[in-house]
C-alpha positions as a Markdown table, in Angstrom:
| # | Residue | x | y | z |
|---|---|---|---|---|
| 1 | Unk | 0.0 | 0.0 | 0.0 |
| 2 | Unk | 1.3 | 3.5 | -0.8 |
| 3 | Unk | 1.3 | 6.4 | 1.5 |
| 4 | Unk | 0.1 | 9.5 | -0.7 |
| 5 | Unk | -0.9 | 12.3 | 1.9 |
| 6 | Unk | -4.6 | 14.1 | 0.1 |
| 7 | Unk | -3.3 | 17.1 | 0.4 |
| 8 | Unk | -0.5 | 17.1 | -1.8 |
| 9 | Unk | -2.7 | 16.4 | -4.5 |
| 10 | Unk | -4.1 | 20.3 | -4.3 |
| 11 | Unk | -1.0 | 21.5 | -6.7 |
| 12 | Unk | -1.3 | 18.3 | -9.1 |
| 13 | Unk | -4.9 | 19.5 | -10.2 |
| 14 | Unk | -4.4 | 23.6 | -9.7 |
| 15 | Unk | -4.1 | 24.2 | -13.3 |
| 16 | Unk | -6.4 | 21.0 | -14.6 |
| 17 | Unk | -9.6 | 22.3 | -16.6 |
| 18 | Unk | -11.6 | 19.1 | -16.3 |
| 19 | Unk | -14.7 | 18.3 | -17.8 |
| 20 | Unk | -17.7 | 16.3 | -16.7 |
| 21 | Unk | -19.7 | 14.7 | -19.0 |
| 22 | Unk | -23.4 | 13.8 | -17.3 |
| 23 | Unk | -21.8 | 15.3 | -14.8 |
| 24 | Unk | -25.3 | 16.5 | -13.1 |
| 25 | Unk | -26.0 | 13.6 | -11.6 |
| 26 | Unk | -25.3 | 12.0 | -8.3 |
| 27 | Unk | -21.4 | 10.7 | -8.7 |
| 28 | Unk | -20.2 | 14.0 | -11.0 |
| 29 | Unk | -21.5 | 16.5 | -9.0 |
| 30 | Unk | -20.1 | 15.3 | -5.7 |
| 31 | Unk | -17.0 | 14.7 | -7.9 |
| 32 | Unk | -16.8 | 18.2 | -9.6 |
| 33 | Unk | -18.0 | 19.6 | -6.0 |
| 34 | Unk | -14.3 | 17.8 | -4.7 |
| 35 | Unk | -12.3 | 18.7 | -7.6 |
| 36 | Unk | -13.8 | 22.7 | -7.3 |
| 37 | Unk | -12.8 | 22.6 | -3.8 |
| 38 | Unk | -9.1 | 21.1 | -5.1 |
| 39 | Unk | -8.4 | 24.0 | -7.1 |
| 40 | Unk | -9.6 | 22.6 | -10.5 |
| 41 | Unk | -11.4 | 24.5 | -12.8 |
| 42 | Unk | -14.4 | 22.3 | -13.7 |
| 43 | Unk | -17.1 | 22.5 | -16.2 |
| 44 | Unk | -20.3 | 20.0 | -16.4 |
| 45 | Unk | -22.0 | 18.9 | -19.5 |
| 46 | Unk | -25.3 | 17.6 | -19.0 |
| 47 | Unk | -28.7 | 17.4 | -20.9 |
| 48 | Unk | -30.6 | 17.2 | -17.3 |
| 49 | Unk | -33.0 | 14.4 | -18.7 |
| 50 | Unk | -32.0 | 11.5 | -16.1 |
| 51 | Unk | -33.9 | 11.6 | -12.8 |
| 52 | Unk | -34.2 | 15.6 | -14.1 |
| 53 | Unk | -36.2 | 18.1 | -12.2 |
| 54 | Unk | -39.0 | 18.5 | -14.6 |
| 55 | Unk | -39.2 | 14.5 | -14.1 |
| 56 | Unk | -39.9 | 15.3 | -9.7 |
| 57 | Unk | -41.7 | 18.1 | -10.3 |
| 58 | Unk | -44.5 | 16.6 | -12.6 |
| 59 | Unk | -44.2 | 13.0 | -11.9 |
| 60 | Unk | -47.5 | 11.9 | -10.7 |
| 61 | Unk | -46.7 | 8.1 | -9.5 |
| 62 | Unk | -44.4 | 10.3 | -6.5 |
| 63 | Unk | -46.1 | 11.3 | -3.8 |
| 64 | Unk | -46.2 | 15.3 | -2.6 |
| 65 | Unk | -43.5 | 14.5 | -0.2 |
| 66 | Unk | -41.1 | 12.7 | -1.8 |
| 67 | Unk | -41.3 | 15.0 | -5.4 |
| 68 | Unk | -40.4 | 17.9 | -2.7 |
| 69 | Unk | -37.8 | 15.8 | -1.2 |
| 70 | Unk | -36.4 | 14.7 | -4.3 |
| 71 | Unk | -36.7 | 18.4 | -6.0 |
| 72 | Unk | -35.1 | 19.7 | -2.9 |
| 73 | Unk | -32.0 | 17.5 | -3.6 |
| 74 | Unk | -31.7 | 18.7 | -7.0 |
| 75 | Unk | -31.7 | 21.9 | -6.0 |
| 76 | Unk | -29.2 | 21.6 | -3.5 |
| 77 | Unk | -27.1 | 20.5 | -6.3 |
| 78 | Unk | -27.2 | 23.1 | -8.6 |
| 79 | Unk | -26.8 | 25.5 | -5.3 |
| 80 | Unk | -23.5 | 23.8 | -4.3 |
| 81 | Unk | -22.1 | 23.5 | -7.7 |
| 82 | Unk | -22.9 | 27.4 | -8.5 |
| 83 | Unk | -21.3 | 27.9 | -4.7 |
| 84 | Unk | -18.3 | 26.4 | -5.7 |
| 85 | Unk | -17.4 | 28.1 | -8.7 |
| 86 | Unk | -18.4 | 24.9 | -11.3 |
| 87 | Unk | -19.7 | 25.8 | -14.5 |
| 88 | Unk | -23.5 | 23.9 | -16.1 |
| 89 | Unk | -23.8 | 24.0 | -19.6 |
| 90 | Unk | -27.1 | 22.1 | -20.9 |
| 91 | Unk | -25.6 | 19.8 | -23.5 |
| 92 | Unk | -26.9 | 17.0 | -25.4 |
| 93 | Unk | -23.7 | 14.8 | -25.4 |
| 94 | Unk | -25.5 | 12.4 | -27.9 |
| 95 | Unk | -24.7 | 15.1 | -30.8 |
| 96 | Unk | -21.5 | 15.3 | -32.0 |
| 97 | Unk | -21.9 | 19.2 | -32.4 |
| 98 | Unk | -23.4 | 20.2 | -29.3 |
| 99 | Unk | -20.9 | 18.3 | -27.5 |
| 100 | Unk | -17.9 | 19.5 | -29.7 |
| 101 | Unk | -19.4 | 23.5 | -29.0 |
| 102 | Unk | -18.4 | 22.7 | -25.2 |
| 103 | Unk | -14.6 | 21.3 | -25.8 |
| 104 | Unk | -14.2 | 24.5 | -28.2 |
| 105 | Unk | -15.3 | 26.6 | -25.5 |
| 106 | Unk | -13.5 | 25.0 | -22.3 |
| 107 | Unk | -10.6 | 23.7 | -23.6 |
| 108 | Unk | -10.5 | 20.7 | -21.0 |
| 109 | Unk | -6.9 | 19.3 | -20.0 |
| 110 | Unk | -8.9 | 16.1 | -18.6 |
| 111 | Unk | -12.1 | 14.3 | -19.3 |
| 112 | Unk | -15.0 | 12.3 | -17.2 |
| 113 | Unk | -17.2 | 10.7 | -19.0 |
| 114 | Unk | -20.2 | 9.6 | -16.2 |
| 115 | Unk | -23.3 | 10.3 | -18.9 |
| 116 | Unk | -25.6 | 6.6 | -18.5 |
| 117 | Unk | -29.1 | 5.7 | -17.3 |
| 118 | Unk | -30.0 | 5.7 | -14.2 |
| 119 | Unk | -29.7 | 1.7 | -13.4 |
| 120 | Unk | -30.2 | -1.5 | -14.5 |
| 121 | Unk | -33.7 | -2.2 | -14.2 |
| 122 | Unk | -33.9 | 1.4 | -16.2 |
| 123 | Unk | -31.7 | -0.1 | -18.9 |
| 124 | Unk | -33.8 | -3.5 | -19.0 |
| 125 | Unk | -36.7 | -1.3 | -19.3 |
| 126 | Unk | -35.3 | 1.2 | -21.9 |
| 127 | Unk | -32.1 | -1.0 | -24.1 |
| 128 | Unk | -32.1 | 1.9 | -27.0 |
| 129 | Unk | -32.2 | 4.9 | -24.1 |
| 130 | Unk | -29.4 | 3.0 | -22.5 |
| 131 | Unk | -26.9 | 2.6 | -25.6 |
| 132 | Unk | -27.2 | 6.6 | -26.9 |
| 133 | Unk | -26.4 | 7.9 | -22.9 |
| 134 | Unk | -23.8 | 5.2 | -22.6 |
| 135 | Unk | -22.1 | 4.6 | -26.2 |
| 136 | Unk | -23.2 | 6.8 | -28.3 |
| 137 | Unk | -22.0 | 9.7 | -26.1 |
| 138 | Unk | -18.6 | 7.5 | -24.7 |
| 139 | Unk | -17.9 | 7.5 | -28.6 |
| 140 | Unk | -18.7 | 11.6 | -29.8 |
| 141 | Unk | -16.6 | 12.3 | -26.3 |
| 142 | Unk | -13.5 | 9.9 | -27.9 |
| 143 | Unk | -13.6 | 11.6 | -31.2 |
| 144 | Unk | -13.2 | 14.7 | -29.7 |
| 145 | Unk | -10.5 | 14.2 | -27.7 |
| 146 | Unk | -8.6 | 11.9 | -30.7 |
| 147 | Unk | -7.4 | 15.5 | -32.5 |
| 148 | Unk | -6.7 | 16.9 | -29.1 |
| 149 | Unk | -4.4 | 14.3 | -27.0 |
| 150 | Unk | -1.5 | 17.2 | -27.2 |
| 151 | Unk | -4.1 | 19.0 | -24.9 |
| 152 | Unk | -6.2 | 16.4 | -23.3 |
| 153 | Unk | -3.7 | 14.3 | -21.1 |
| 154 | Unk | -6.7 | 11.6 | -19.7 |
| 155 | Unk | -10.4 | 10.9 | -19.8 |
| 156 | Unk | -11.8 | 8.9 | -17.2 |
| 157 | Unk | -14.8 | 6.6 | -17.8 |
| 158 | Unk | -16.9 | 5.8 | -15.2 |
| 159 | Unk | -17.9 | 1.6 | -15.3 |
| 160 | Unk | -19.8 | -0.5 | -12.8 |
| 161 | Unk | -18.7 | -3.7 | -10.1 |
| 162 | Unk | -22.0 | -5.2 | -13.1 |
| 163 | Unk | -19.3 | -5.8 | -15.4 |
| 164 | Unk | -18.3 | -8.7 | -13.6 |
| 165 | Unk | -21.2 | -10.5 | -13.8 |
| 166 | Unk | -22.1 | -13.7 | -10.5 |
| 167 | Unk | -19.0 | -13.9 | -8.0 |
| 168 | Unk | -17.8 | -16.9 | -8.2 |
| 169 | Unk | -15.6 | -16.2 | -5.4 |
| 170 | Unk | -16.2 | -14.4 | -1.9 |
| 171 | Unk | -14.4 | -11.2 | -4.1 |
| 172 | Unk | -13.1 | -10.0 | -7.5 |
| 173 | Unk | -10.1 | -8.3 | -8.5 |
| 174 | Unk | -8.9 | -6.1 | -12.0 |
| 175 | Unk | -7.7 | -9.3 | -13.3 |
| 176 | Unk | -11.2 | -11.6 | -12.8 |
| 177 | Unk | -12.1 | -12.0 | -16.4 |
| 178 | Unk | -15.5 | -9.7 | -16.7 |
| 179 | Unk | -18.7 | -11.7 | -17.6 |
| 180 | Unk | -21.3 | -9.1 | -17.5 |
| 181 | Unk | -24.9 | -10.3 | -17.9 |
| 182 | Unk | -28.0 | -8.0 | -19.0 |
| 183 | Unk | -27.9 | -4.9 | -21.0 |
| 184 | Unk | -26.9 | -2.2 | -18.5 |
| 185 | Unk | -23.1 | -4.0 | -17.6 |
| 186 | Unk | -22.9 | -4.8 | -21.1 |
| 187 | Unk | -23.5 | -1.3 | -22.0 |
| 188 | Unk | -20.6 | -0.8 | -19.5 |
| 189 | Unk | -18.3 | -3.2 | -20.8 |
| 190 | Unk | -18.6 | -2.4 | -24.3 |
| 191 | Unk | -17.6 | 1.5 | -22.7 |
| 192 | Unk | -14.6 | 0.0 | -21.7 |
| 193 | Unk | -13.3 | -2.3 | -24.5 |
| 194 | Unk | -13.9 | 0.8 | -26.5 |
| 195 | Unk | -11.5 | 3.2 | -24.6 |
| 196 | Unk | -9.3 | 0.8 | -24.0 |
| 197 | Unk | -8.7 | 0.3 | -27.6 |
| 198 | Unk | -8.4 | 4.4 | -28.4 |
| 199 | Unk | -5.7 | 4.2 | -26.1 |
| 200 | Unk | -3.8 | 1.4 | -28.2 |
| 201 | Unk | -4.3 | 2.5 | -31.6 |
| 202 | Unk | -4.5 | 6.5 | -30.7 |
| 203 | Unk | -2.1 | 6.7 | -27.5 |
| 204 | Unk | -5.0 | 8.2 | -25.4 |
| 205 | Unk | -4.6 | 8.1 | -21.5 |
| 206 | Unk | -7.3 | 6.4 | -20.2 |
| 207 | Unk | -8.7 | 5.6 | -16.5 |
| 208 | Unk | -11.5 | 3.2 | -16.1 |
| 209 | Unk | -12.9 | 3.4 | -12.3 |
| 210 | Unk | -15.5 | 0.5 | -11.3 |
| 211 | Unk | -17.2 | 1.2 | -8.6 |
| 212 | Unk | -20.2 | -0.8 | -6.2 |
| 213 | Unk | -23.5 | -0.1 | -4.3 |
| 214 | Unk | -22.7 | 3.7 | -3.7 |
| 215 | Unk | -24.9 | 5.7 | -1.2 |
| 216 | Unk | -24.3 | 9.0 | -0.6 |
| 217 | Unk | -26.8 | 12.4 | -0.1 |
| 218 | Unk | -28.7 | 14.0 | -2.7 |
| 219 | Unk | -28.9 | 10.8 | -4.9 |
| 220 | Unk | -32.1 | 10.4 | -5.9 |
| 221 | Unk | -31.8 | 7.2 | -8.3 |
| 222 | Unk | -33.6 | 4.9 | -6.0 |
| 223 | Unk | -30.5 | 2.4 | -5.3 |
| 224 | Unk | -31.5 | -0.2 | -2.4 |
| 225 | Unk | -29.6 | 2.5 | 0.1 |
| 226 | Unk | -32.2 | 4.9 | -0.3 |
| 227 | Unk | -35.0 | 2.9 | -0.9 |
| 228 | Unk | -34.4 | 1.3 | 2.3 |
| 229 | Unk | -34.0 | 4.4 | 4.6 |
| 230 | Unk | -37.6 | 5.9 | 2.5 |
| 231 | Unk | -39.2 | 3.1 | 2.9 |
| 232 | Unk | -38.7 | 3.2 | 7.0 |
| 233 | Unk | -39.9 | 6.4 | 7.0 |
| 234 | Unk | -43.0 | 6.0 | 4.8 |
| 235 | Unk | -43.8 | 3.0 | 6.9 |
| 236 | Unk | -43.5 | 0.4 | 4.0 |
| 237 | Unk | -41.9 | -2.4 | 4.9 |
| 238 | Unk | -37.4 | -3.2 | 3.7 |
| 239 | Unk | -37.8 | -6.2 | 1.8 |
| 240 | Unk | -34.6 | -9.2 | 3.0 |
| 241 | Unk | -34.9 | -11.5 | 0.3 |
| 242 | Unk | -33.2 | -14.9 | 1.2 |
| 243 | Unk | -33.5 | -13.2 | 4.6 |
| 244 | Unk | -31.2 | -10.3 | 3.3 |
| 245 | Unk | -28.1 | -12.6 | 2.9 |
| 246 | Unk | -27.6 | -11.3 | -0.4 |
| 247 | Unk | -24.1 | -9.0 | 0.0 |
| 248 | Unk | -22.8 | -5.7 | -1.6 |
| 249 | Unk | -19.8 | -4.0 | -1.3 |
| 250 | Unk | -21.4 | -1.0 | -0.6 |
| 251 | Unk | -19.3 | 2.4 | -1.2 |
| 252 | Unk | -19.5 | 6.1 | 0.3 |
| 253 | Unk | -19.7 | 8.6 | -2.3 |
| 254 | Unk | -16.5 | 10.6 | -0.5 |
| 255 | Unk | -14.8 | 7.3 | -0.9 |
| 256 | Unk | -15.6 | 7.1 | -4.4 |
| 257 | Unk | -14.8 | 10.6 | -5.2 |
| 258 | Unk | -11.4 | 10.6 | -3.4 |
| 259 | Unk | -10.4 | 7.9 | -5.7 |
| 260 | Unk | -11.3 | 9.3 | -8.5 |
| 261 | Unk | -9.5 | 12.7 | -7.7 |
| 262 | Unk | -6.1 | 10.4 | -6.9 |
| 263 | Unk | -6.6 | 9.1 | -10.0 |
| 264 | Unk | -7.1 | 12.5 | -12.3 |
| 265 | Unk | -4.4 | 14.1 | -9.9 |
| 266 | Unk | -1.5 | 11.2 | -10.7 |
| 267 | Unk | -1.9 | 10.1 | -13.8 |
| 268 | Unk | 0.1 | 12.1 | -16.4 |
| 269 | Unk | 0.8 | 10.0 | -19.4 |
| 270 | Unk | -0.7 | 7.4 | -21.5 |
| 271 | Unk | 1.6 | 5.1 | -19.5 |
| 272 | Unk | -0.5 | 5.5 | -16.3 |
| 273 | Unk | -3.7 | 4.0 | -18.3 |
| 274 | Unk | -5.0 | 1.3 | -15.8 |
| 275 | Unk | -8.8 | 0.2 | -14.3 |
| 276 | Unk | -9.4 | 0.1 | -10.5 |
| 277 | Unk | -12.1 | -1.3 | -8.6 |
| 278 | Unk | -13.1 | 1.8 | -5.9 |
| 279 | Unk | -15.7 | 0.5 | -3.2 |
| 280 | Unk | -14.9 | 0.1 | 0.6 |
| 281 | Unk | -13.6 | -3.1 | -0.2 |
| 282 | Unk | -15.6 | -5.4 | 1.9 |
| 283 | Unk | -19.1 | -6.5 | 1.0 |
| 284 | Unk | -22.1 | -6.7 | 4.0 |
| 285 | Unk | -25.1 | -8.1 | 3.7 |
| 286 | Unk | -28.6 | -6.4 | 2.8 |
| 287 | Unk | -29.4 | -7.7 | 6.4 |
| 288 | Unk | -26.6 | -5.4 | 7.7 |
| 289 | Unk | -27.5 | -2.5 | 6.0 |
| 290 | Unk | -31.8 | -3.0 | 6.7 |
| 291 | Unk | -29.6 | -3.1 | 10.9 |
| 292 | Unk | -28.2 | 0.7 | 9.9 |
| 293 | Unk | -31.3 | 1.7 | 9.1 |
| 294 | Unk | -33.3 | 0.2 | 11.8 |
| 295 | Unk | -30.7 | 1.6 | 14.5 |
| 296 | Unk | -31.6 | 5.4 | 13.0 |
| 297 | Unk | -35.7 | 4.4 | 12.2 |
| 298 | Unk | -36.4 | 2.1 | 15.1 |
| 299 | Unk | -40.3 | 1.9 | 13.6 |
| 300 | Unk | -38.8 | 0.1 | 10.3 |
| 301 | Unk | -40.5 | -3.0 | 9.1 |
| 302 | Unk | -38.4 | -5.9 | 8.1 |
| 303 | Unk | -40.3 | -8.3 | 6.2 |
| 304 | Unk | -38.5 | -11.4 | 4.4 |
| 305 | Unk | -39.0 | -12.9 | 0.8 |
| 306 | Unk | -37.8 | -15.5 | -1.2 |
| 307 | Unk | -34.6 | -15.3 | -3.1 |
| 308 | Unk | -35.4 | -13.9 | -6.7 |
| 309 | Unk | -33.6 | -16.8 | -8.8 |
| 310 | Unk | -32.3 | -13.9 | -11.5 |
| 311 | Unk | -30.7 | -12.3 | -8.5 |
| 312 | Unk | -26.8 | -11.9 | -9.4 |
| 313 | Unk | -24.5 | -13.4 | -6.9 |
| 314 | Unk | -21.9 | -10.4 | -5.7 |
| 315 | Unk | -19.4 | -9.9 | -3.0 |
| 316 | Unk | -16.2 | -8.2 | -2.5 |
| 317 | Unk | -14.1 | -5.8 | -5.0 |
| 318 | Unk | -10.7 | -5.8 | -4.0 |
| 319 | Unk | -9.1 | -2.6 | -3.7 |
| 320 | Unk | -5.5 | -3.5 | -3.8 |
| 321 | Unk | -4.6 | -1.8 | -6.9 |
| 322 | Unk | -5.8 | 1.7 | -6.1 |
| 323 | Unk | -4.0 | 1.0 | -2.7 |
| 324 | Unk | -0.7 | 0.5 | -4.1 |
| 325 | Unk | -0.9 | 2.6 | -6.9 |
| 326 | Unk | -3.6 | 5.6 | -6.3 |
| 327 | Unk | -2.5 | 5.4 | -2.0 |
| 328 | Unk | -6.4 | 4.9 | -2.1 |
| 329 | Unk | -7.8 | 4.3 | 1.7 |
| 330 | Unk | -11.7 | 4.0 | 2.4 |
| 331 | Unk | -13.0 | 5.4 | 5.5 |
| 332 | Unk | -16.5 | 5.0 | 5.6 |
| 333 | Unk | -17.8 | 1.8 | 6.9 |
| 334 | Unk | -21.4 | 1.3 | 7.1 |
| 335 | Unk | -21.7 | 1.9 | 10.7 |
| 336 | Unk | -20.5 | 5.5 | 10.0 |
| 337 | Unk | -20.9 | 6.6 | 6.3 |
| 338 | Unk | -24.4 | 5.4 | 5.9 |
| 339 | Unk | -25.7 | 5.9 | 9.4 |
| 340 | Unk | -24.4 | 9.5 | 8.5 |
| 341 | Unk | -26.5 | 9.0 | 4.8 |
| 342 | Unk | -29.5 | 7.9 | 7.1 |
| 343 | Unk | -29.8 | 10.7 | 9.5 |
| 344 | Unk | -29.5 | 13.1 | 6.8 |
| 345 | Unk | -32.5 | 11.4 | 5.3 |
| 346 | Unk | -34.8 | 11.8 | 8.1 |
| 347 | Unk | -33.8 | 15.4 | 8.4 |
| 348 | Unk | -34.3 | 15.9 | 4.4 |
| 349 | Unk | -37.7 | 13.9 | 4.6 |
| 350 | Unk | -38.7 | 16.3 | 7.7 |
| 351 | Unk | -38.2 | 19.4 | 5.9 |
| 352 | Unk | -40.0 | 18.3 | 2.7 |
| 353 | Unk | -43.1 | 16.9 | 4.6 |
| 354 | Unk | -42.8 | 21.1 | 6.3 |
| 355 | Unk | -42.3 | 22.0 | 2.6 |
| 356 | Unk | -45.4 | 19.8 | 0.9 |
| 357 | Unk | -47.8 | 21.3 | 3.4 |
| 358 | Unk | -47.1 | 25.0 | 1.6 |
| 359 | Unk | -49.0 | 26.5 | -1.2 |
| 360 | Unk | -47.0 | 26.1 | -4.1 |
């Protein structure tokens, strides 16, 4: 494991203009929030049309509270990002053009590309939606940057833990051959042979970060995190299937994001190309987080169900690459990054049942 101090980071990404495509959402804007705060100058390319705020504002399936809730999140988004100095440009990243308007105008030095539906069941549901936020954007964001690699040192593309497909061990490393199943981590996977091979036939630098069951504040994309903690305080029931054996290697967004900025702040040549796994690096079970949520919402219901059979078998990503190489270090264990992510529910929920009661 290497010892690489945060902190001396800061001057490695000073001068970086780094840009975030579908960065609006919940991983880029905590990321470009970070990188902001590092010194960066950042700029976010996003069409708004995934879990957007016309989407929580007219929805009628959501209740009054939780379209205020989820609205409010939003919101604080765009507040924090304008707070911290990040620039929003409404871009349609599926257009060649529109895209190609932004790197005229920013110039990046660095590129993330995070634009992809929302989740797998959103992918299953919509395959042609999920290949033009995935590929077709993954491949106008390459062609961009091919002219440019005398300018445009890295892009970074955001994967998923999906890609490798059932565990067949307790854990999974860089090197487990990827068997991704469904259209969502074949989406993914197809992101990644594709970058990997601009960087062999065009000398691109190229990071691809897989990441696992991330929770964090203001994500409103209905992973089981959150459903869990709404569902406690709606007073419907947190559904254990197999009697919530079923395990995750769930992740912190702030452990996430200071991965990702060790890996934009060291990599400076085509030679540091590499993929890491970033999670917490130890899987729990659903039973162990429904615990979390039942020690913050005493009232929550626990009900158990059978095992779905098409339920993928996951575990543990191991984290030993972006250890040694990145000095990467997780910090938030369940007990403390999502009890955190829990409390600051019930406090968000509170304030948008005050908010729904308003004239508006």
């Amino acid at each position: 494991m290497s010892h690489i101090p945060y902190e001396t980071l800061r001057p490695l990404l000073k001068d970086q203009r780094i840009l975030l495509i579908g960065g609006a959402g919940f991983i880029g804007h905590n990321l470009a929030l970070e990188l902001a705060d590092m010194g960066s100058k950042v700029m976010i390319a996003d069409n708004l049309m995934i879990n957007s705020l016309i989407e929580n504002t007219f929805e009628s399936e959501k209740d009054k509270v939780q379209r205020m809730a989820y609205q409010g999140f939003l919101l604080e988004r765009f507040h924090l990002l304008r707070k911290s100095g990040v620039e929003l440009k409404n871009c349609d990243a599926r257009h060649l053009a529109d895209l190609g308007r932004i790197f005229e105008e920013f110039e990046p030095t660095k590129v993330v590309h995070l634009s992809a539906i929302a989740s797998a069941v959103d992918a299953k549901a919509e395959p042609g939606l999920c290949f033009d936020l995935q590929l077709i954007t993954l491949r106008n964001t390459l062609e961009l940057i091919r002219p440019r690699t005398d300018k445009i040192n890295q892009v970074m593309f955001m994967s998923s833990s999906t890609v490798y497909g059932d565990f067949e061990g307790d854990s999974v490393d860089e090197t487990t051959f990827p068997r991704p199943e469904g259209i969502y981590a074949n989406a993914k996977f197809m992101g990644e042979r594709l970058i990997r091979t601009y960087r062999t036939q065009y000398g691109l630098g190229t990071t691809v970060i897989r990441p696992s069951a991330l929770y964090g504040e203001r994500c409103i994309s209905r992973r089981v995190s959150q459903m869990f903690i709404e569902n406690a305080l709606t007073g419907k029931p947190l559904l254990l299937e197999g009697g919530g054996d079923g395990k995750l290697d769930f992740t912190y967004i702030k452990d996430l994001v200071q991965g990702q900025v060790r890996a934009l702040a060291l990599h400076k040549s085509p030679e540091d190309s590499n993929t890491f796994n970033l999670t917490f690096g130890n899987a729990r079970t659903i039973a162990d987080l429904a615990a979390v949520v039942k020690s913050v919402v005493p009232d929550a219901i626990l009900e158990e169900r059978p095992r779905a059979v098409d339920k993928p078998i996951r575990g543990t990503l191991s984290t030993d690459r972006a250890k040694t190489i990145l000095g990467f270090q997780p910090e938030w264990t369940l007990e403390t990054g999502y009890k955190d992510y829990c409390q600051w529910y019930v406090d968000a929920w509170e304030k948008a049942k005050r908010k729904s009661n308003e004239d508006y």
